[in-house]
Structures are given as C-alpha cells and as structure tokens.
PAZAPA-4460 file (N, C-alpha, C; in steps of 0.05 Angstrom, whole numbers, plus 32768, in hexadecimal, padded with zeros to 4 digits):
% residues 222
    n_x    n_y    n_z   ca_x   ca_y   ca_z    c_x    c_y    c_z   seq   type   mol
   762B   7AB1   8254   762F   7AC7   8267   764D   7AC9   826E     1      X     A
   7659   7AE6   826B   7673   7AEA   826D   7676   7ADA   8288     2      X     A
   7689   7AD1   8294   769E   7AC0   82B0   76A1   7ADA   82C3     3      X     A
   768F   7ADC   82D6   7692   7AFB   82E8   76B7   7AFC   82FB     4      X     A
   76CF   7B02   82E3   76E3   7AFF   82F0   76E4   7B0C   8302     5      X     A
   76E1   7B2E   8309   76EF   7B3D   831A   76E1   7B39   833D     6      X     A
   76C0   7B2B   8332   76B7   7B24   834D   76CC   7B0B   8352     7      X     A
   76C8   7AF8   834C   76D8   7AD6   834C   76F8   7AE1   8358     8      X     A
   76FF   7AEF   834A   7719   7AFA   835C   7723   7AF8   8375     9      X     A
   770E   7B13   8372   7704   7B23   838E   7705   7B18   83AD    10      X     A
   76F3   7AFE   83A0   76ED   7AE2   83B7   7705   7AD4   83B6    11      X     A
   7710   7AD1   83A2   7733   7AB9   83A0   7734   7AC0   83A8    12      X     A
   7742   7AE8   83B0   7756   7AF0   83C0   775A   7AF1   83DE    13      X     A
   7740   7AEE   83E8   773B   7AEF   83FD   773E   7AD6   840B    14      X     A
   7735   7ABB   83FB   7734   7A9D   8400   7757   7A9A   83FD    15      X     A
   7763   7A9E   83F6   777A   7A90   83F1   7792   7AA0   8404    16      X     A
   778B   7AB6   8414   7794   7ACB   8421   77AB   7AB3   843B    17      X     A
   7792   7AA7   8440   7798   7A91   8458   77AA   7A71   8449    18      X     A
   77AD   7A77   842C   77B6   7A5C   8423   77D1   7A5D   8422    19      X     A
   77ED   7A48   8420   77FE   7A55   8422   780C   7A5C   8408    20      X     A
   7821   7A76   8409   7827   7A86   83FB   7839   7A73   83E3    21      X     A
   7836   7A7A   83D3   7848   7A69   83B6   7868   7A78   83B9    22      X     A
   787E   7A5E   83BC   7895   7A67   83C9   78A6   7A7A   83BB    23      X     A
   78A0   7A7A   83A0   78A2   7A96   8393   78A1   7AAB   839F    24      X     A
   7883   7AB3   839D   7877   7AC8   83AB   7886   7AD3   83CB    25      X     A
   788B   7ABE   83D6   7895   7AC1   83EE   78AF   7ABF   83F0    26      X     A
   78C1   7ABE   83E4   78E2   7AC3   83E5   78E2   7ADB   83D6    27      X     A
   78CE   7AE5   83C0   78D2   7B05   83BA   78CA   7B16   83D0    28      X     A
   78B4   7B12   83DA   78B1   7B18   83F8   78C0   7B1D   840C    29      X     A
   78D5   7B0E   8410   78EA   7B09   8420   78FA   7B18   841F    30      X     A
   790D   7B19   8401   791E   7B1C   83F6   791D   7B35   83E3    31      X     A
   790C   7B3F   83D8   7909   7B4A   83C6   791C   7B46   83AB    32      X     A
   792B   7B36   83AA   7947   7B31   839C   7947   7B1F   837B    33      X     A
   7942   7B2E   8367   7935   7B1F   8351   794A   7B0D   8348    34      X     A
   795D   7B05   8353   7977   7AE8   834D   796F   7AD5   835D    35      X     A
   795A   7AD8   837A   7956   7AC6   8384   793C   7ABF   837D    36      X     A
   792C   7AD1   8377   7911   7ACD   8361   7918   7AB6   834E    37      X     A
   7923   7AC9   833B   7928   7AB9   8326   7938   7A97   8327    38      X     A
   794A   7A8E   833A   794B   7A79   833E   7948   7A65   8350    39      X     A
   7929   7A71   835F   7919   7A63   836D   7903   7A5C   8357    40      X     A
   78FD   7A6E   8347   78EC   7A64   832F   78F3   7A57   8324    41      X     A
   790F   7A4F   831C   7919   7A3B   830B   7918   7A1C   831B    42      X     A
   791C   7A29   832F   7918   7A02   8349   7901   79FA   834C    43      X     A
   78EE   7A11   834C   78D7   7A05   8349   78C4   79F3   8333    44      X     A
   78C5   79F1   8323   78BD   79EC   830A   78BA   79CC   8314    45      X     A
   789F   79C1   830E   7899   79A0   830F   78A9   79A5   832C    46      X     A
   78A7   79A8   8340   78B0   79A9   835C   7898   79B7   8373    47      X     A
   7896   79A0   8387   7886   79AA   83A1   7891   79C5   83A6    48      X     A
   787C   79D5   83B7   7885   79EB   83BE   789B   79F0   83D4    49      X     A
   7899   79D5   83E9   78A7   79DA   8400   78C6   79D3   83F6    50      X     A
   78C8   79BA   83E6   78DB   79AB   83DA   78F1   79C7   83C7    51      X     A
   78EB   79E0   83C5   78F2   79F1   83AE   78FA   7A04   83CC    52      X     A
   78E7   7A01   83DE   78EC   7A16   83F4   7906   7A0F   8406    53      X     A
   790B   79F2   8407   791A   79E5   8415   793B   79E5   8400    54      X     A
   7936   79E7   83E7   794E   79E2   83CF   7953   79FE   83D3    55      X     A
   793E   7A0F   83D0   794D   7A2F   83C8   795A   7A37   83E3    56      X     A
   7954   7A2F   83F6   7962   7A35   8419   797A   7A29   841A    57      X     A
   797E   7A19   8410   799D   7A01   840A   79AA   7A17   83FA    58      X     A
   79A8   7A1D   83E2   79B8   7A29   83CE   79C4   7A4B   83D7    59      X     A
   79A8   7A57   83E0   79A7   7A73   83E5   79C4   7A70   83F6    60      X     A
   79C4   7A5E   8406   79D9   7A69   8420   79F1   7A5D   8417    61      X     A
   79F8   7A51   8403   7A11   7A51   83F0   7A0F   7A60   83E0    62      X     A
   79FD   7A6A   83D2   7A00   7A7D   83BB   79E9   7A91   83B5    63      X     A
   79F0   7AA7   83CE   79D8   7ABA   83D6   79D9   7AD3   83BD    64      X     A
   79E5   7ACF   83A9   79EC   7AE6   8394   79F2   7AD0   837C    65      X     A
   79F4   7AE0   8368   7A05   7AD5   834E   7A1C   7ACB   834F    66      X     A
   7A2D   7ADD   835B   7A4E   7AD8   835D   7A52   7AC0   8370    67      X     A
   7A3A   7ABE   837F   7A44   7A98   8393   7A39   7A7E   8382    68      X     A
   7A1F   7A8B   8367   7A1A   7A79   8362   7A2A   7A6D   834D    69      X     A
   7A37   7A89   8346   7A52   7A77   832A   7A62   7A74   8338    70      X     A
   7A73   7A74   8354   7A7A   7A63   835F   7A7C   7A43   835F    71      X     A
   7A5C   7A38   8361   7A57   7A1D   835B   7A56   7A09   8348    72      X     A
   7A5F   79F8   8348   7A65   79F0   8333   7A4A   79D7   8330    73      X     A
   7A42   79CF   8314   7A31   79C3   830C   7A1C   79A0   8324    74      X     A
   7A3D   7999   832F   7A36   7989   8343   7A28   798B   8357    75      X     A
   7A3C   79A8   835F   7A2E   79AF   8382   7A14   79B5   8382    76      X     A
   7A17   79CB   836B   79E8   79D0   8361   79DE   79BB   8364    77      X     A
   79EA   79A6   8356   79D1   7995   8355   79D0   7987   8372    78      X     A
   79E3   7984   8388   79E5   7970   839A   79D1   7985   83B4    79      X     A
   79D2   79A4   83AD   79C5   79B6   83BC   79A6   79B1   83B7    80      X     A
   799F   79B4   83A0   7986   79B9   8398   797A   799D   8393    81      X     A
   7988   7989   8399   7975   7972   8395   795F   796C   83AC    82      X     A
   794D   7960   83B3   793B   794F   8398   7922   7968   8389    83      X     A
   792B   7985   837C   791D   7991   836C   7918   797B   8350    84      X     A
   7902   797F   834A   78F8   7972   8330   7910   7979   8318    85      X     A
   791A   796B   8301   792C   7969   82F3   7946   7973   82FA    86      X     A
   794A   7971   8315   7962   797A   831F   797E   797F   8312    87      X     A
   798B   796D   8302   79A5   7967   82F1   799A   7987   82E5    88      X     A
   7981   7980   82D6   7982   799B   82BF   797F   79B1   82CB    89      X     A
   7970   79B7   82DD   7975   79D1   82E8   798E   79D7   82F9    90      X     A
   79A1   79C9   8301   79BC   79CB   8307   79C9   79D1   82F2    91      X     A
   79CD   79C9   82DD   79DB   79D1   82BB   79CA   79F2   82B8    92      X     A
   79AE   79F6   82BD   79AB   7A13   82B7   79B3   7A21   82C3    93      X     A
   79B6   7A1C   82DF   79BD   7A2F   82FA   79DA   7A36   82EE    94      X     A
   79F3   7A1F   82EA   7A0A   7A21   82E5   7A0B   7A31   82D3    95      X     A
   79FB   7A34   82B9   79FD   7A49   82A4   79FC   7A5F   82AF    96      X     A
   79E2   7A67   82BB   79DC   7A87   82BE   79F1   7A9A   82C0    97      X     A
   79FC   7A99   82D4   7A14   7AAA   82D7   7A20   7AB1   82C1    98      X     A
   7A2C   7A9D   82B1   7A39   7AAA   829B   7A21   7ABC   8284    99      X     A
   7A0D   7AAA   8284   79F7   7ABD   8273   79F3   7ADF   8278   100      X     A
   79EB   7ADC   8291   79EE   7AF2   82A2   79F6   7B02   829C   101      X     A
   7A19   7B02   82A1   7A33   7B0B   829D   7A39   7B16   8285   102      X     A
   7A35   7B06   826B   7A33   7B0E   8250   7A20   7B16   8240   103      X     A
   7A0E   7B11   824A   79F1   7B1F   823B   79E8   7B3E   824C   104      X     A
   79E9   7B3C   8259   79D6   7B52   8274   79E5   7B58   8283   105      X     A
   7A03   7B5E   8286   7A0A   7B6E   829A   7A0A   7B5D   82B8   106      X     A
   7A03   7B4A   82BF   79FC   7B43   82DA   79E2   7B4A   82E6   107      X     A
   79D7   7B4D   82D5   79B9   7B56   82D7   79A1   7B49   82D6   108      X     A
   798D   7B45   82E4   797E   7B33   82DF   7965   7B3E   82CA   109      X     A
   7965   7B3D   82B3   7950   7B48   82A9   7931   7B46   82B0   110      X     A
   7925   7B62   82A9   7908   7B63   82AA   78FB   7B63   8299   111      X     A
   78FB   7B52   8284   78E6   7B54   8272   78E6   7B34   8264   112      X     A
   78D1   7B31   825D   78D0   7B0A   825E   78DE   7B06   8243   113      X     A
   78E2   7B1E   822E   78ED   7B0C   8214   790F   7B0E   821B   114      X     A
   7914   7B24   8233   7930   7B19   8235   7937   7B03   824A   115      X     A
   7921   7AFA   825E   7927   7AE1   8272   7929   7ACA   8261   116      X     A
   7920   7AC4   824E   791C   7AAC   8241   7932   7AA9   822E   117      X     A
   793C   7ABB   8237   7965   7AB7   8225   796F   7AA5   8239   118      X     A
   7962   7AA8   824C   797B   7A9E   8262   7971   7A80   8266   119      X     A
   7983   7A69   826D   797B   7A4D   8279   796F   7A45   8286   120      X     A
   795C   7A34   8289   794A   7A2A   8292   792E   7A41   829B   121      X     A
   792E   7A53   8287   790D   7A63   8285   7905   7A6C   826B   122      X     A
   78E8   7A5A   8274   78D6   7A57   825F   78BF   7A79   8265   123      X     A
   78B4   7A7C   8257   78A0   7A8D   8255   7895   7A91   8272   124      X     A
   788D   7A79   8281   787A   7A76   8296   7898   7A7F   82AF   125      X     A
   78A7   7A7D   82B6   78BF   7A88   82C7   78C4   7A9F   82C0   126      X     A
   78BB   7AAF   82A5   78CB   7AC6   82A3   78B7   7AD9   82AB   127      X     A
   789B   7AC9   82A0   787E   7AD9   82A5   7883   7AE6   82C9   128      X     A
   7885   7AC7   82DA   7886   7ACA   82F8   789A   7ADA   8304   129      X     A
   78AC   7AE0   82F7   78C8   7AED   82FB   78C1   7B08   82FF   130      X     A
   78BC   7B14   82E2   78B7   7B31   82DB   789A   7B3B   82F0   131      X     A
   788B   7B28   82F4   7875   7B3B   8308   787F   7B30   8326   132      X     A
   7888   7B1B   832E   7886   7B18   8345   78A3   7B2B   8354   133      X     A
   78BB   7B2C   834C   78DD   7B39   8349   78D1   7B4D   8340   134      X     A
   78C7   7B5B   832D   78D2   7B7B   8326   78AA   7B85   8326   135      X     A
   7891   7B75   8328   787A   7B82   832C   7874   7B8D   8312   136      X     A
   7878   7B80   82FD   7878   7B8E   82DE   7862   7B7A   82D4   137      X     A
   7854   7B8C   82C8   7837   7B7C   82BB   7843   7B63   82AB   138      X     A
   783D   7B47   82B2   783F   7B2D   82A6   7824   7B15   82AE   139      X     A
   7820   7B0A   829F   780E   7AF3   82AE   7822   7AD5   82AD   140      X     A
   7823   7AD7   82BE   7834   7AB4   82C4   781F   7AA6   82BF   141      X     A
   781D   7A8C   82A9   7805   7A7A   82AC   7813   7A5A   82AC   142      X     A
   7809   7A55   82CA   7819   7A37   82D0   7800   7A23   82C3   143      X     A
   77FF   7A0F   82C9   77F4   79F7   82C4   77D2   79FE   82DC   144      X     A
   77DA   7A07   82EB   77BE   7A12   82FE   77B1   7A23   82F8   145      X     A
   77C0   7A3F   82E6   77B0   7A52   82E1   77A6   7A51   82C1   146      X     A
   77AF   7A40   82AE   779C   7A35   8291   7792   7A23   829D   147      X     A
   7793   7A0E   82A7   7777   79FD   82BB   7761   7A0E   82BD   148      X     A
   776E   7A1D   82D0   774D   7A26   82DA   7740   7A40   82CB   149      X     A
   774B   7A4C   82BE   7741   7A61   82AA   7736   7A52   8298   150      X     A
   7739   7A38   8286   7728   7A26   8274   7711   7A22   828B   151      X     A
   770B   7A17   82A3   7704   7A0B   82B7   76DD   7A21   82B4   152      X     A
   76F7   7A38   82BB   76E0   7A52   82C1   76D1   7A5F   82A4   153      X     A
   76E0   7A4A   828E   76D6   7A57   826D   76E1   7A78   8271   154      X     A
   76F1   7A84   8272   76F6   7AA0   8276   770B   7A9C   8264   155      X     A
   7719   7A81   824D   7724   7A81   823F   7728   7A6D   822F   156      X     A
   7729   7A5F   8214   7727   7A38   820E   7741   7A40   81F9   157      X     A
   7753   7A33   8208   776C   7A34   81FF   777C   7A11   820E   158      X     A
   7793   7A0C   81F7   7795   79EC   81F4   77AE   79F1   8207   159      X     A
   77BB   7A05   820C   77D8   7A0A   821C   77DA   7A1D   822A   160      X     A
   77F6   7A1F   823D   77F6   7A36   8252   77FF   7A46   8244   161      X     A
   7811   7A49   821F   7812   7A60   8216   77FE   7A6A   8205   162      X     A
   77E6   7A57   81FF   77D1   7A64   81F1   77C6   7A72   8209   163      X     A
   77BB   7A66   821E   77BE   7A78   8231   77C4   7A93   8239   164      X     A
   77DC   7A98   823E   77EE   7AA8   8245   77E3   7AC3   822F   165      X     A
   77E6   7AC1   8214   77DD   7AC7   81FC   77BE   7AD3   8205   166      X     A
   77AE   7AC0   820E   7794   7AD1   8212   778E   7ADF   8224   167      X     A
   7799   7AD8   8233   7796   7AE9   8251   77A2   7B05   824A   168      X     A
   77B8   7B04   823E   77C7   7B23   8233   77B7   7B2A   8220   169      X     A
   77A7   7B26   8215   7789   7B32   8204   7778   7B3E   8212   170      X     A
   776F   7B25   822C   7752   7B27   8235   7752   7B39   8253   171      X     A
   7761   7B2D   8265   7768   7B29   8284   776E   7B50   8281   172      X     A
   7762   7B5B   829B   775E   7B73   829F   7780   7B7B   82B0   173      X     A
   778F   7B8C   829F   77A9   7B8E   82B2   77A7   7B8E   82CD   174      X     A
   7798   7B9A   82D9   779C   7B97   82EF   77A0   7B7A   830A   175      X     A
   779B   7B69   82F5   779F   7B49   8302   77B5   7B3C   82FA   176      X     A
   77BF   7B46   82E9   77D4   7B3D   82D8   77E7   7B33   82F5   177      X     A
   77F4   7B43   8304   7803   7B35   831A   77FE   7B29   8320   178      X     A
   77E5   7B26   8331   77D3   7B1C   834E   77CE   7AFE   833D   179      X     A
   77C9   7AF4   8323   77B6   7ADE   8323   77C7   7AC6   8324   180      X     A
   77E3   7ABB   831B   77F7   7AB0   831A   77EE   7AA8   8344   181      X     A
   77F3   7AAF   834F   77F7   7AAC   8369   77DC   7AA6   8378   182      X     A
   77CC   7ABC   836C   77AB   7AAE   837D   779F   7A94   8366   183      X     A
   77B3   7A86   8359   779E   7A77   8346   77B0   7A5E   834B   184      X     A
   77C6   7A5F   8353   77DB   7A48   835D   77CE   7A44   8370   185      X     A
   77C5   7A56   8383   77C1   7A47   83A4   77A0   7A41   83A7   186      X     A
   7791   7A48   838E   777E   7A3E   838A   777D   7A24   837E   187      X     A
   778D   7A24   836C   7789   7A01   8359   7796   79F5   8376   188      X     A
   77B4   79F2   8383   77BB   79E5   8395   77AD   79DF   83B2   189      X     A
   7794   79EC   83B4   7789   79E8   83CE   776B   79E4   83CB   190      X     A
   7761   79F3   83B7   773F   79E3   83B0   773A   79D2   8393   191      X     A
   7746   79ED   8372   7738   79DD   8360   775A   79D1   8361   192      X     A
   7751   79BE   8369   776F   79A5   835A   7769   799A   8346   193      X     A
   7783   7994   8333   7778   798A   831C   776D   796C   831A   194      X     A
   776E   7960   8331   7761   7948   833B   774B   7944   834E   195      X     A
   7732   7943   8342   7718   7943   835B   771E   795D   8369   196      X     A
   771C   7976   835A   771F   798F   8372   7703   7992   837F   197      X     A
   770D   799B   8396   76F3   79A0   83AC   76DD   79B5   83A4   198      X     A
   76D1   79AE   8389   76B5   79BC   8386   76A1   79BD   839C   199      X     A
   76A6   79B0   83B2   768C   79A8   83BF   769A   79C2   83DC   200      X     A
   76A9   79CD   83E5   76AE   79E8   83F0   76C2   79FC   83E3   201      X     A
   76C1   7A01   83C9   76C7   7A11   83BB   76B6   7A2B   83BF   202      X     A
   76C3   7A47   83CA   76B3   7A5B   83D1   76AC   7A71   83B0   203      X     A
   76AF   7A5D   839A   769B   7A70   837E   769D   7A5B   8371   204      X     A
   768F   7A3F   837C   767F   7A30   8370   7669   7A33   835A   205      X     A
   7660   7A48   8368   7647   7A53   835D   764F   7A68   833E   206      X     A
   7664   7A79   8344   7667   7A7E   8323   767A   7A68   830F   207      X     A
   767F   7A55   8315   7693   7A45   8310   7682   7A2B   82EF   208      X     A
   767D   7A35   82E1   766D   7A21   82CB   767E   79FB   82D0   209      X     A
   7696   7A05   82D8   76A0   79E3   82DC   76AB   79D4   82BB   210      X     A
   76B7   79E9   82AF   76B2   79D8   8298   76CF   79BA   8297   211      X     A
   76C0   79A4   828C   76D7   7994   828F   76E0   7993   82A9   212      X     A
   76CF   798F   82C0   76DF   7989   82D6   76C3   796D   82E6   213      X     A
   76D6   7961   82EF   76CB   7946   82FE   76CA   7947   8316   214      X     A
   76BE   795D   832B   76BF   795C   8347   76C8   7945   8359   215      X     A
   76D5   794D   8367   76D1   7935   8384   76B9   792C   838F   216      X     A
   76B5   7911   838C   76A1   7902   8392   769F   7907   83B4   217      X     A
   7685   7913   83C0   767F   7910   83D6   767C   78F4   83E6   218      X     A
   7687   78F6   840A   7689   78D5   840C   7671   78D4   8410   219      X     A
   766C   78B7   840D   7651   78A6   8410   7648   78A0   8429   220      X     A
   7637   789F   8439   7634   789C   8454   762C   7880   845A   221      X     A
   7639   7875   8471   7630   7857   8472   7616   7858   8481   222      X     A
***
C-alpha cells in the first residue's frame, strides 16, 4: 500500500508548528537576506542548532554583508564562529567566499544549486536549503533526518541523501518540495530520532510501517 504522504504531512505540519523553528528557517525569517542564509547554512552543518544560532549572532555583527565579511581575515572567522562543528574549515570557506563571489557572480548570491556548489563549503544539501529557504525556488534539501525518515515511512529505499534527493525530485509532489526539509528536521529532532525515537507518542504512528526502526523501550514499572 502506497505511504498516505499528503495526509502524514498534513498532521507533521500541524505537530511540529509548536516545535522549535530550524535556525535556518528562522534567520531567513528574520532577515530575509540570502548572504546571511547562505552562511548560517554553512555553520550549521554537523552543528547544534543553538550553537550555529549563537556563532551566526557573533559574526553577523562584525560582518552583517559581504564587504565586512572579506574584511576578516581567516583567524578572526574562526575565533568568531567557534565551537561550530569543523570550525578551522568552515573559516577557510567563509574567507574564500567573498572573493568567489566577486569573480564568479558579480557579488551575488546565486539561486540555483548547480551554481551554489561552485562556491566553498556547499554541498548539494546547503545549496538545496539555500535556493528554497533565501529565494522560495522549488528544491528539496535532504539532511540526514529527511532520507531517515522517508526510508523509515518506505515512501522511498535509497542508500544516501543524494539517492534520495534524486527520488524525491521524481516522486515528492512539488508542492512540498519547500515545506519538507523543515517539517522533517523538527520531526526527526523532537520525536523520530535516529536513536530509540518516541514511537510510543508519535501522532502517525499508525501510518508509519516502522521499517528498520528499534523503538524506545517503554519503562518498566516496579
């Protein structure tokens, strides 16, 4: 039996309404400003959400544009933005951009993922989040939460987030193409975790087949 996505949705969207917002999502929110998009996406990567929210607030107010961030030089990035996950390297990409920027695009931040992935430190999955969350252009961002749980829900059996990515641009009805990146993060991070997720008050338990997944053991009563 087909995986009833657009009901299962329906209910994420509403459940996760109250969860908190992925700091992405919420500095485009803020900001609308696809330079601060784009290198809040880059701090985030293998990084807590608050930890990326707390680095991108350091940096922004030294280098609220391009022109402050080539200002900085390779050190100060990194002494701003630390403790982001692989910090040194995403300080060496930050320090690039500008000139990439500058010589490729005009000072421009591009919208379209085969030209983000020219630029340093973005892979497929940053350029995916970039182009829909900064400019609202049909992409599916697929992190490590949203190929989890699409194998999870059988609605796709794919070995990576770009075989993934790949089927969802086959299968996945455009109209979710934005929305699922964001309701599927704050779903894996607050019920299905990829460790013992809370099957036992998951609100579409019930369409959920479970494949490959090991629930949280209910406690035992003395």
């Amino acid at each position: 039996m087909e995986f009833p996505l657009p009901e299962v949705l329906q209910i994420l969207s509403k459940e996760v309404a109250g969860y908190a917002v992925p700091i992405v999502d919420l500095i485009a929110v803020q900001t609308k400003d696809p330079y601060k998009v784009l290198v809040a996406t880059i701090l985030s990567a293998r990084t807590k959400d608050e930890t990326t929210a707390k680095a991108a607030a350091r940096l922004f107010k030294e280098a609220p544009d391009l022109a402050g961030l080539a200002g900085l030089s390779e050190e100060q990035l990194a002494k701003l933005i630390y403790p982001v996950g692989f910090y040194k390297n995403k300080a060496g990409f930050l320090a690039r951009l500008p000139g990439v920027l500058a010589s490729e695009f005009g000072n421009r931040i591009p919208d379209e993922v085969e030209l983000l992935i020219r630029l340093p430190g973005v892979g497929r999955k940053t350029a995916n989040l970039v182009v829909a969350v900064a400019f609202k252009k049909p992409a599916i961002c697929v992190d490590t939460h949203v190929h989890r749980i699409m194998n999870i829900w059988g609605y796709v059996a794919t070995r990576s987030p770009l075989e993934t990515e790949m089927a969802l641009r086959a299968k996945l009805p455009p109209q979710y193409w934005l929305t699922i990146n964001s309701t599927l993060v704050a779903f894996g991070q607050g019920t299905c975790k990829p460790v013992a997720p809370h099957c036992d008050r998951c609100v579409i338990v019930q369409y959920c087949p479970q494949l490959g997944v090991r629930p949280r053991k209910a406690p035992t009563s003395m």
